[in-house]
N, C-alpha and C positions, 0 to 999 in steps of 0.2 A: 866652922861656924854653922851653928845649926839655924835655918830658917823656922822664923816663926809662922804660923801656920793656923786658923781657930775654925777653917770652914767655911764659908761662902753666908753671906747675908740674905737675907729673904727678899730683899731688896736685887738680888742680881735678876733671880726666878721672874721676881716681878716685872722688872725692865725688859727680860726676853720676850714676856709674855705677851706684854706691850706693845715691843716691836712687830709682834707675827700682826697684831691689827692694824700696824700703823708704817705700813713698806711703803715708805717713803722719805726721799733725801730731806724735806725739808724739816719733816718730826726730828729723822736722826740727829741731823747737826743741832737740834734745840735741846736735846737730850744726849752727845757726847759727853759731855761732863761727867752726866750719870754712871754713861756706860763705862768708863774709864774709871770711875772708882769703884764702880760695884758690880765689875763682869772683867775689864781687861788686866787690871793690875793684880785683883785677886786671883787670876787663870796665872798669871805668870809668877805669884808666890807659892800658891798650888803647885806649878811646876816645878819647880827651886827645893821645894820642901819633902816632894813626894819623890824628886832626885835621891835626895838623900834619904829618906827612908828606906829607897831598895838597895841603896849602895851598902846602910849598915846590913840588907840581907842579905848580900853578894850576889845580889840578881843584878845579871849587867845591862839594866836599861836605864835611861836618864833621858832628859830633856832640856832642850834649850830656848828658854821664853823668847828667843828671837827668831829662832828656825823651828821649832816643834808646836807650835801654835797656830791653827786656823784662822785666818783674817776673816772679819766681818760682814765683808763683802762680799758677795757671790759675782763670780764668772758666769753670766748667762747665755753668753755665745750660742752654747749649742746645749742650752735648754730646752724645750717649753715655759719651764716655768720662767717667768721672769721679773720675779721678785728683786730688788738691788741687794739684799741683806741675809745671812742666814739666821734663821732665829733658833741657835742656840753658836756656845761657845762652846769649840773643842780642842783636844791635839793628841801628839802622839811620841810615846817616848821608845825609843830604840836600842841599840846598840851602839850608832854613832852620835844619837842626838838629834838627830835632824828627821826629815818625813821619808828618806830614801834609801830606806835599809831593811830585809824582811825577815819578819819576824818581831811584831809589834802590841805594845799596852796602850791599847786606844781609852780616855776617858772622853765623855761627854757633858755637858749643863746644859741642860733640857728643860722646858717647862713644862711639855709636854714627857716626860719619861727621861730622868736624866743616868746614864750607863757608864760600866765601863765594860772591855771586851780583851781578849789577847790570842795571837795565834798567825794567820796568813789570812790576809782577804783580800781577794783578786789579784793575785800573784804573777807576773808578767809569765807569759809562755817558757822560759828556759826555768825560772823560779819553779813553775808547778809539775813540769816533767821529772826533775831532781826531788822535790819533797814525794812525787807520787812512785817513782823507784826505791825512796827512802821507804816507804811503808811496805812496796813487794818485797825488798830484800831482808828486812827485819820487821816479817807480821806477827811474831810474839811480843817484842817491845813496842810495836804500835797499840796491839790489842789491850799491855797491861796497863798503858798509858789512858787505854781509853776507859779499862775499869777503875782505875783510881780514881778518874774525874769524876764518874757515877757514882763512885761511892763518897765523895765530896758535895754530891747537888748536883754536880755542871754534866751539861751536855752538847757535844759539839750542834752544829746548824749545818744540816742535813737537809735543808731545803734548796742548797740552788746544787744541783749535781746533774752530769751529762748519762744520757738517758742509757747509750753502749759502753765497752771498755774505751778510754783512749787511746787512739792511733800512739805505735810506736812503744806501747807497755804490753809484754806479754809474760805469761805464766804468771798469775796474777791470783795466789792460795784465794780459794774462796770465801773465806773469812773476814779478809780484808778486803773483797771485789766492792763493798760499796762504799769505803772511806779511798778508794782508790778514784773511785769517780769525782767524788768531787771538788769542784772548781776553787777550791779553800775552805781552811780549817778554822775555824772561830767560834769560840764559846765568851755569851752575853752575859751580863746580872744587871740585875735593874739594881739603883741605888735611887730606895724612898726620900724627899725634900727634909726628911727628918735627919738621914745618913747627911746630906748635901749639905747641910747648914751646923754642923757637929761636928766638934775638933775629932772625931775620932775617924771622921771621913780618912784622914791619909791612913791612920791604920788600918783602915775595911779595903781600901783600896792594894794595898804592899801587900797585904792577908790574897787576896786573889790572885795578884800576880805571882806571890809565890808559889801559890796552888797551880798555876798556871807554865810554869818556870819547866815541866817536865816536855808539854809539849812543845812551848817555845825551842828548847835545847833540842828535841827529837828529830827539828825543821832544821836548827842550825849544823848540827852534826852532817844532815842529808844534804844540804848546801855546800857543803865542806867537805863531802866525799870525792875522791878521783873518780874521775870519768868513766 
């Protein structure tokens, strides 16, 4: 059964928009209603539909509207900030579905800038020592990997990377010595409120993960190597 699918209402934009002015419980619960038809139940046909859009592309990620979706509510513990709400709706579709798996297509509903991204972002310590051996031991398929994306538009984000080599990685081709540095691999596209509210959103979206689908496999493969 194919999910139906038409895009998100300008009305969801608008309720995020709202809430970034209005962090507080009492606005929220006057405006649940809202939120639930026009940001929670669409994020989770979103998911459902854009499921199945990569599945007809054999890209093996999926999502599950009760485990792959961001709650509303922020954990402030060990913030500063301490807003009760996030004001945007996200999630994340995987391998197995759920948030704990790497090697991810992250989208976002943003009012302020709403994205999608795909790739490894802050990868627990055993995670980024195996994808960063992945890249010394095959620095020609990292490299061609990384000119395909350029010749597509994308560019990885090359801003958060550790300053020396990583302890523990040596003989490291100089080629690849700065995609070896850093701390994850993730390439962004902004998607205009125009994409956001247009049934064609889930094709623009499956269009990038596909494009995306080299690197994702590049990390899985390097996940998946022996020791």
């Amino acid at each position: 059964m194919t999910s139906q699918f038409l895009g998100f209402k300008p009305e969801a934009l608008q309720l995020l928009e709202a809430l970034t002015e209005n962090q507080n419980r009492v606005w929220f619960a006057e405006h649940r209603e809202e939120y639930e038809q026009y940001v929670r139940e669409p994020m989770k046909a979103f998911t459902e539909a854009l499921s199945e859009a990569l599945a007809k592309r054999d890209i093996p990620l999926w999502g599950d509207p009760k485990k792959s979706l961001y709650r509303i509510n922020r954990d402030a513990r060990f913030s500063n900030a301490k807003h009760p709400y996030n004001m945007h709706a996200s999630g994340l579709f995987t391998r197995t579905g759920d948030k704990h798996s790497s090697g991810v297509l992250y989208f976002r509903l943003d009012p302020l800038g709403s994205r999608v991204a795909a790739g490894y972002l802050q990868p627990e310590s055993h995670v980024l020592k195996k994808l960063r051996l992945g890249i010394v031991n095959h620095p020609q398929a990292w490299l061609a990997i990384e000119k395909t994306l350029k010749k597509k538009g994308y560019a990885l984000d090359y801003s958060h990377s550790l300053a020396r080599i990583p302890r523990g990685i040596e003989d490291i081709p100089s080629e690849v010595e700065s995609a070896v540095k850093l701390k994850g691999w993730i390439v962004r596209k902004q998607l205009p409120r125009s994409s956001i509210c247009s049934k064609a959103l889930l094709k623009e979206v499956a269009s990038f993960a596909s494009d995306l689908l080299p690197l994702l496999s590049f990390g899985w493969h390097a996940l998946e190597a022996a020791p």
